[in-house]
C-alpha positions as CSV (number, residue, x, y, z in Angstrom):
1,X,36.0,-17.7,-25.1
2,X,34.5,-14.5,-23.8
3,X,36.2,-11.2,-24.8
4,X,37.3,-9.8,-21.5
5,X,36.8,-6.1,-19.9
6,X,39.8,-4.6,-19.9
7,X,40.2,-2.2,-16.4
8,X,43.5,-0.1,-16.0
9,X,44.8,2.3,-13.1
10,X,47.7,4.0,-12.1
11,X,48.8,1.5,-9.4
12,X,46.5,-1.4,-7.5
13,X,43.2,1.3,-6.5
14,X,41.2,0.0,-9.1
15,X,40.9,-3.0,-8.2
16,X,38.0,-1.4,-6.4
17,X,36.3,-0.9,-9.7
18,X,37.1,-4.4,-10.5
19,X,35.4,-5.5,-7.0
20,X,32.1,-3.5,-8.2
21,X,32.7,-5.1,-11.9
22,X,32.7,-8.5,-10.7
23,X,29.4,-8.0,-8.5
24,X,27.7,-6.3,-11.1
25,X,29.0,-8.9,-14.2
26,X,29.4,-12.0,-12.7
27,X,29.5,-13.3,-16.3
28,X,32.1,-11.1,-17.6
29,X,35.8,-12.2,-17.8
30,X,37.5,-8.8,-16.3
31,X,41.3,-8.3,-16.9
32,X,43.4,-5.8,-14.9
33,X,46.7,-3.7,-14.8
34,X,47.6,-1.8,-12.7
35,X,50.8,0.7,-13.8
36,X,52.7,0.2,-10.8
37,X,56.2,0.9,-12.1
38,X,55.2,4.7,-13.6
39,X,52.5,5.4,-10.4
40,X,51.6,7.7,-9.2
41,X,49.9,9.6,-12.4
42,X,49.1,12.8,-10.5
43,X,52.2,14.4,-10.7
44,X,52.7,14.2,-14.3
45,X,51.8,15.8,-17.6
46,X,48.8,15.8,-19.4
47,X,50.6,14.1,-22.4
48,X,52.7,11.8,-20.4
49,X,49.3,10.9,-18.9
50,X,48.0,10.4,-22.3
51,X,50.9,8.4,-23.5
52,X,51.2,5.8,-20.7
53,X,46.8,5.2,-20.8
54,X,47.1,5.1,-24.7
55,X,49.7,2.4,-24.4
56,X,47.9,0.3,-22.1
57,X,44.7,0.4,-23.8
58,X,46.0,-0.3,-27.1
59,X,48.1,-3.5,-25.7
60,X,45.3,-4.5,-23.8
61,X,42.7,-4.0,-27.0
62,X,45.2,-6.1,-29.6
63,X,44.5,-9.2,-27.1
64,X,41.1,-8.8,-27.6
65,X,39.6,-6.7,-25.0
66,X,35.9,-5.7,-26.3
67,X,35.9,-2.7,-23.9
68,X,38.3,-0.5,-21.9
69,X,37.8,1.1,-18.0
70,X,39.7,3.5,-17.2
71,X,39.6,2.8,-13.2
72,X,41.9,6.1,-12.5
73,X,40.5,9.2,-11.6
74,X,43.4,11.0,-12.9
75,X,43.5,9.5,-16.1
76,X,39.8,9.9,-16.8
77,X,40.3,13.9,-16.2
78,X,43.3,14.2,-18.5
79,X,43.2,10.9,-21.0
80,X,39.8,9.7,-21.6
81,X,38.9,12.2,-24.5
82,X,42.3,11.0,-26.0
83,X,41.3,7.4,-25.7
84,X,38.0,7.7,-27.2
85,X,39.7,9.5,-30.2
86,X,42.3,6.8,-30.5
87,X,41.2,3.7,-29.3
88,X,38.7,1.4,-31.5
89,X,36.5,-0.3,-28.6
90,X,34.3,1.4,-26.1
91,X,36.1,3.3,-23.3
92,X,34.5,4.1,-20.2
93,X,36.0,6.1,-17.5
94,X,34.9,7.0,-13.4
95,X,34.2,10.5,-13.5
96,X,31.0,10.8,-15.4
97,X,29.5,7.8,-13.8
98,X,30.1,9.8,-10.4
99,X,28.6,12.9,-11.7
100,X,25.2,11.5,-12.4
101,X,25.1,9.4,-9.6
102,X,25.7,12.7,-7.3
103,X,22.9,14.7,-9.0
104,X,19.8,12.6,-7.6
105,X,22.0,12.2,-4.4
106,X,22.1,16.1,-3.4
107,X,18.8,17.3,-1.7
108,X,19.8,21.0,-1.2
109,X,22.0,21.2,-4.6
110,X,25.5,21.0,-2.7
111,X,28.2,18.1,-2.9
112,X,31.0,17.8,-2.1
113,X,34.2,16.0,-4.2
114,X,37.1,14.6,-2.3
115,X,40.2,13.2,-4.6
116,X,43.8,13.3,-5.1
117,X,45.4,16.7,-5.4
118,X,45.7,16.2,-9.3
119,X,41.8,15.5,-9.8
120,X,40.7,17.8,-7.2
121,X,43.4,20.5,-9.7
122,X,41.9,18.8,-12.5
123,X,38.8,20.6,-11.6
124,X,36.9,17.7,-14.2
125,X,34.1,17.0,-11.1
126,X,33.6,20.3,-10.9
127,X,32.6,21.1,-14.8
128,X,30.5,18.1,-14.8
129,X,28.2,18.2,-12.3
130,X,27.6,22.2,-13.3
131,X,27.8,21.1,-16.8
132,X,24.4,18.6,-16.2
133,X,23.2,21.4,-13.5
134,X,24.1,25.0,-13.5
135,X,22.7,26.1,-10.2
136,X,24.8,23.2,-8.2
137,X,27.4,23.9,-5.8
138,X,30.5,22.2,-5.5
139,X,33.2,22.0,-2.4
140,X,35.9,20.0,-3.3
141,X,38.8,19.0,-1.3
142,X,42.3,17.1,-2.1
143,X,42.8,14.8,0.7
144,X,46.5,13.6,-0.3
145,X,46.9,11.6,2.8
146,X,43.9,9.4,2.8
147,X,45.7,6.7,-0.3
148,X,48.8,6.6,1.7
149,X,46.7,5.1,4.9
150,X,44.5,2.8,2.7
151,X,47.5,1.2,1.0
152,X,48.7,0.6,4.5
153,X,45.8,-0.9,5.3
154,X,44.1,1.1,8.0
155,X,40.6,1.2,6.9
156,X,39.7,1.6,10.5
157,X,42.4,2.9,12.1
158,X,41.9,6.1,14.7
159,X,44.6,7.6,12.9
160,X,43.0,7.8,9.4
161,X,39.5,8.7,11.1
162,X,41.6,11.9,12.7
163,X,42.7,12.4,9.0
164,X,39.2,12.2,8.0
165,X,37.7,14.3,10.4
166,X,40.7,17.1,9.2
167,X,39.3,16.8,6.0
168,X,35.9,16.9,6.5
169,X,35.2,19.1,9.0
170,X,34.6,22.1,6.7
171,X,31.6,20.1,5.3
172,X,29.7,19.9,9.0
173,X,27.5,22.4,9.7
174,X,26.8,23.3,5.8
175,X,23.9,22.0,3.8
176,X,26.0,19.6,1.6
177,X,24.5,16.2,1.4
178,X,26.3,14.1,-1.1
179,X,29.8,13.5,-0.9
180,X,31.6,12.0,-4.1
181,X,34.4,9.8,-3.3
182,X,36.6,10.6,-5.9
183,X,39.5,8.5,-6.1
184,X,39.4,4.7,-6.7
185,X,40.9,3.9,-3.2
186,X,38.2,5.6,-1.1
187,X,35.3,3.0,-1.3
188,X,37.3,1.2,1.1
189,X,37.2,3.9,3.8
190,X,33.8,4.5,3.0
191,X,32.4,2.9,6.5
192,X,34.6,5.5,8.4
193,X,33.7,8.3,5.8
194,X,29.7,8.1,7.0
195,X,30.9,8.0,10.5
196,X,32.9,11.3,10.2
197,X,30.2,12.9,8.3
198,X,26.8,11.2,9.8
199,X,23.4,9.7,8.0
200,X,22.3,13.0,5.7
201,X,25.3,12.4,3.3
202,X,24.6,10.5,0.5
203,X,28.0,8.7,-0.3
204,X,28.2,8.6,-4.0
205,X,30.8,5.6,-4.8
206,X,32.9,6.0,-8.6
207,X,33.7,2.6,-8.4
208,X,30.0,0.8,-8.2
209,X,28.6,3.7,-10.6
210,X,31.4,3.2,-12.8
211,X,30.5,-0.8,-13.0
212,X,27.2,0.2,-13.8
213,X,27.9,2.4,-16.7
214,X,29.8,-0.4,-18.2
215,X,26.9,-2.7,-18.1
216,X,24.6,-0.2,-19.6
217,X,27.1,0.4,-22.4
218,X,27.3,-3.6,-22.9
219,X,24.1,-4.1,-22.7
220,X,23.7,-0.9,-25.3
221,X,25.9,-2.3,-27.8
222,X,25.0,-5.8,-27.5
223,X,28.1,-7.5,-26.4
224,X,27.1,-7.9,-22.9
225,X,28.2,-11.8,-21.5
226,X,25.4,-12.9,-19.6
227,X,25.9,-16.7,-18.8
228,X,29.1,-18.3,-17.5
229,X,30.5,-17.9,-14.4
230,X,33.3,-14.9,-15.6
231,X,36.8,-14.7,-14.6
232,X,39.6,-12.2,-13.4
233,X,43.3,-11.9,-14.6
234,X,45.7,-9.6,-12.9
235,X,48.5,-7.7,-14.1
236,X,51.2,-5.3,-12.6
237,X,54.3,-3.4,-14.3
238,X,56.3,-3.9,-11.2
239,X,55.6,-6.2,-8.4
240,X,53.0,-4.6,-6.0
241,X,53.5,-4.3,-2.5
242,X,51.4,-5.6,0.2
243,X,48.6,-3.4,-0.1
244,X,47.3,-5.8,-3.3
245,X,46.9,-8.9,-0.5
246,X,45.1,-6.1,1.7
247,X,42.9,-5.1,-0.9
248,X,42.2,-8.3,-2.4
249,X,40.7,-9.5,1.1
250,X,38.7,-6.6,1.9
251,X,37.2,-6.9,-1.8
252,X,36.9,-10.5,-2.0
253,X,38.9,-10.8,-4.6
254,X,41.7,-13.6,-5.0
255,X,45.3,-11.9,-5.9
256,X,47.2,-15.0,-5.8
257,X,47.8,-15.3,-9.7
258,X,49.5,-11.7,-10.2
259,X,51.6,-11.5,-12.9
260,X,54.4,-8.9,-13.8
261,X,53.4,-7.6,-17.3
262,X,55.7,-4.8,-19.4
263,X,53.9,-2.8,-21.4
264,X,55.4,-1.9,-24.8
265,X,55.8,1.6,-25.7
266,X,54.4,3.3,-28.8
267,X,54.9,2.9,-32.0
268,X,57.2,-0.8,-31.3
């Protein structure tokens, strides 16, 4: 049996990451939760943030998971370093994977973030990218209605793309070129993202970077599964809502063996 890649998130987004995963390691076997009863993440504390990501990953690691993904952009800012400190297999979360994708994106040295009010507050794009490249400049932007509109399923809606253009229109007209789309949900509105903002932005996607740091660290540390034809378990801590069948078409992915999982708390 093939130890599986354990991906978390807040709430059903991630399964984004899992969509990149499973076109990236066909071989793998890929199992999901998704923290449905505590989302959403972003308005809580760094150590309740901690807490709730260190729970999962140790559950998910004591049935065998040889790696963890953390598929939340808030948990990556404010739980990752925790994890790593805590948590005995390789964790990998979606943030640094977007910041060196972005660097050979940008042209002129400008990019542009877009999250979630609590990753955009987070400010952890922001210290990366001038971290690996101290003369880059950064616009970032919280776009708190964009998740709501996915998770109702209007990818191409002329509502969302008038939410979009809100957004975005502070970026037209400057010399930014890459745009990192940073929140697990936004790969799906990436086709209306590029119409809003035209051919010279580069959109740089956490999800399909994040898959790709996962198979360079498997590949790295020799447990990479590269014959079989993989597999994908789903988990939820409450029953999700119809945005999971929504998501699971427009990813490809099949939703209909969901279970409801608890997750126990610390020290039990």
């Amino acid at each position: 049996m093939i130890a599986p890649i354990a991906v978390f998130d807040s709430g059903v987004g991630g399964l984004t990451v899992v969509g990149a995963l499973r076109r990236e390691l066909p071989a793998e076997a890929i199992v999901y939760l998704g923290d449905t009863a505590r989302v959403p993440y972003g308005g809580k504390s760094q150590k309740t943030i901690e807490r709730y990501s260190e729970e999962i990953a140790r559950m998910l690691v004591a049935e065998g998971a040889k790696m963890v993904v953390v598929a939340c952009n808030t948990a990556s800012a404010l739980a990752l370093e925790h994890l790593r400190a805590t948590i005995s297999v390789p964790v990998v979360g979606v943030i640094d994977p977007g910041v060196q994708a972005a660097l050979p994106a940008t042209r002129s040295g400008h990019v542009a973030v877009i999250g979630t009010k609590a990753t955009i507050g987070s400010g952890a794009y922001e210290k990366g990218l001038r971290a690996a490249r101290a003369d880059i400049r950064v616009t970032s932007i919280a776009c708190p209605l964009l998740v709501p509109l996915i998770e109702e399923g209007m990818f191409d809606d002329e509502v969302t793309e008038s939410v979009l253009r809100r957004y975005l229109s502070p970026l037209l007209g400057t010399d930014a070129d890459a745009i990192v789309l940073g929140c697990t949900h936004y790969p799906l509105l990436a086709a209306a993202i590029a119409r809003v903002l035209g051919p010279q932005f580069a959109l740089v996607d956490s999800a399909a970077n994040c898959a790709s740091a996962v198979a360079r660290r498997l590949a790295h540390d020799g447990i990479l599964a590269d014959v079989g034809t993989g597999s994908l378990e789903l988990g939820f801590t409450d029953p999700p809502d119809r945005f999971l069948e929504v998501a699971g078409r427009a990813l490809g992915l099949s939703t209909d063996s969901a279970a409801v999982r608890s997750v126990p708390p610390l020290g039990s």
